[in-house]
N, C-alpha and C positions, 0 to 999 in steps of 0.2 A: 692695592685695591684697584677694582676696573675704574676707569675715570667715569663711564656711567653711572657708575654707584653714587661717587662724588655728584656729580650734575644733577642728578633723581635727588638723592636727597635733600639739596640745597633748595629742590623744585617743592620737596615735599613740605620743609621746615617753612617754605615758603608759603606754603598753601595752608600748614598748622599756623602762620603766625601769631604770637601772641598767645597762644597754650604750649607753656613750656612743657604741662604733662603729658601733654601727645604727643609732642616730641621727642620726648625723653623715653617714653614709651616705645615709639619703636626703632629710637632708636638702641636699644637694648636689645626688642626682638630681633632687628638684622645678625646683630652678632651671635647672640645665640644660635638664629637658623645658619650661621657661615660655619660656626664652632660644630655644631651637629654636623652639620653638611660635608664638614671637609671630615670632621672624624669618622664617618658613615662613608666617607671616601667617593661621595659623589662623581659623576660626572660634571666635566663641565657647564656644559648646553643646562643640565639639572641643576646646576648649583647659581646655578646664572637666573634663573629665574624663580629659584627658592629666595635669592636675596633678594631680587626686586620685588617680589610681593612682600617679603618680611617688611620693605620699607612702605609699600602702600597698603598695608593688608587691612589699616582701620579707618581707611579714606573717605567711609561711609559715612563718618561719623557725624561731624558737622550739618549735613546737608538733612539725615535724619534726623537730628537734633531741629532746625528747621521745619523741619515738613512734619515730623509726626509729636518735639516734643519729648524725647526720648532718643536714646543710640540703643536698644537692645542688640544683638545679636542677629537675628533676624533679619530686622531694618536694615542695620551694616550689610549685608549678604546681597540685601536686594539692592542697593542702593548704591553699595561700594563700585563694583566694576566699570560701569559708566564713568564714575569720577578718575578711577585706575586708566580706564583707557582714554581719557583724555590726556591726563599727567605723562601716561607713557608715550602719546604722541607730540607733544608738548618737549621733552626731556630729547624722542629721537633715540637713534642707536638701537632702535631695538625691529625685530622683524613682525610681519603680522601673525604669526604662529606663538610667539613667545609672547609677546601680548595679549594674543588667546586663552594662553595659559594661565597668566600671571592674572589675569580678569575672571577667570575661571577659579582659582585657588582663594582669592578676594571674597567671591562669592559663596565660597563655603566653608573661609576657616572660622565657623562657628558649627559647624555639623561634625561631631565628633561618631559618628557609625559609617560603618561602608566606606575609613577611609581606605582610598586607592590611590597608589604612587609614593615614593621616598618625599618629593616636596611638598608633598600635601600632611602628610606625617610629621615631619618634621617643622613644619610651619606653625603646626600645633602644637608642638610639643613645643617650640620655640617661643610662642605668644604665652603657653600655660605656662611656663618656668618665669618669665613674667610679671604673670595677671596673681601669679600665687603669694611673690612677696608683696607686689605693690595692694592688692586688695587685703589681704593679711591673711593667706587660710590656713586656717588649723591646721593640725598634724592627722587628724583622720579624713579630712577633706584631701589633702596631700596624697594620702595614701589611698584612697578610691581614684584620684585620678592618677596615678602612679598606674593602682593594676588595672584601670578600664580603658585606657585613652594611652601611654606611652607604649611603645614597641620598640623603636629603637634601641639599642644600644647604649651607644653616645648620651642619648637622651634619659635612659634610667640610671647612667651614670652620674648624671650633673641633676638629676631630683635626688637622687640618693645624698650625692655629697652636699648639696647647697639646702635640704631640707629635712632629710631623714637619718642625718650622722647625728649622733650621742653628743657631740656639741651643742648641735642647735635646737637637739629638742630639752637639754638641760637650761639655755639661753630661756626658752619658750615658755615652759614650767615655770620659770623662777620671774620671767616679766609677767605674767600674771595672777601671781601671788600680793 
């Protein structure tokens, strides 16, 4: 792993302290958008900055929480990139183009229309694989964001296996029974 990643993260966990769920949170999301990423066979320079926003992408959060009371989605979006681009300059390693990006992808991985770009796709697809266990969603919620929001590959391979195999919806049926 790039030692950036290492440093950013340590920057991030540092700046979550004390919420192990936001932690834990992404860090999950990183791996899944490395797993998509590499299996989608990204470029580098691309996968370089799909991971660094995986690890800051809900940087918003706290500070919304703050100011309005709330972390929607939204808030996050407006709120996030300022926080991203300080952590990224903060952390270093990184150029001002890719921290444009990565402030940019921050900013809208709650807009699920008009995405444009492998890292913007897969960021989402990375956060949803996610946001689906730990908030607990159904099997028909599952499966609208399955066919409205994934495109990838990689990515409808790992909803399919981790939520939509005959395992886990007999698991699913029978926990709420």
């Amino acid at each position: 792993m790039d030692n950036r990643y290492n440093t950013l993260i340590r920057n991030m966990m540092e700046y979550d302290a004390g919420d192990a769920k936001r932690i834990q949170h992404f860090i999950k999301v990183h791996y899944f958008a490395h797993l998509i990423g590499s299996m989608e066979q990204l470029d580098p320079e691309t996968l370089l900055i799909l991971e660094t926003a995986a690890i800051v992408h809900d940087i918003g959060i706290h500070v919304c929480e703050e100011k309005y009371g709330m972390c929607d989605g939204k808030h996050q979006e407006l709120e996030g990139p300022a926080e991203a681009r300080a952590l990224l300059m903060k952390t270093g390693g990184y150029t001002p183009s890719q921290i444009d990006r990565v402030c940019w992808l921050v900013g809208h991985h709650h807009t699920y229309h008009d995405i444009e770009g492998l890292d913007y796709q897969i960021l989402v697809e990375a956060d949803f694989l996610v946001n689906m266990y730990e908030d607990d969603f159904t099997a028909e919620a599952i499966r609208k964001v399955r066919e409205h929001v994934f495109k990838t590959k990689a990515g409808i391979q790992l909803i399919d296996t981790l939520f939509l195999s005959d395992k886990y919806l007999h698991r699913k049926s029978v926990e709420q029974i």
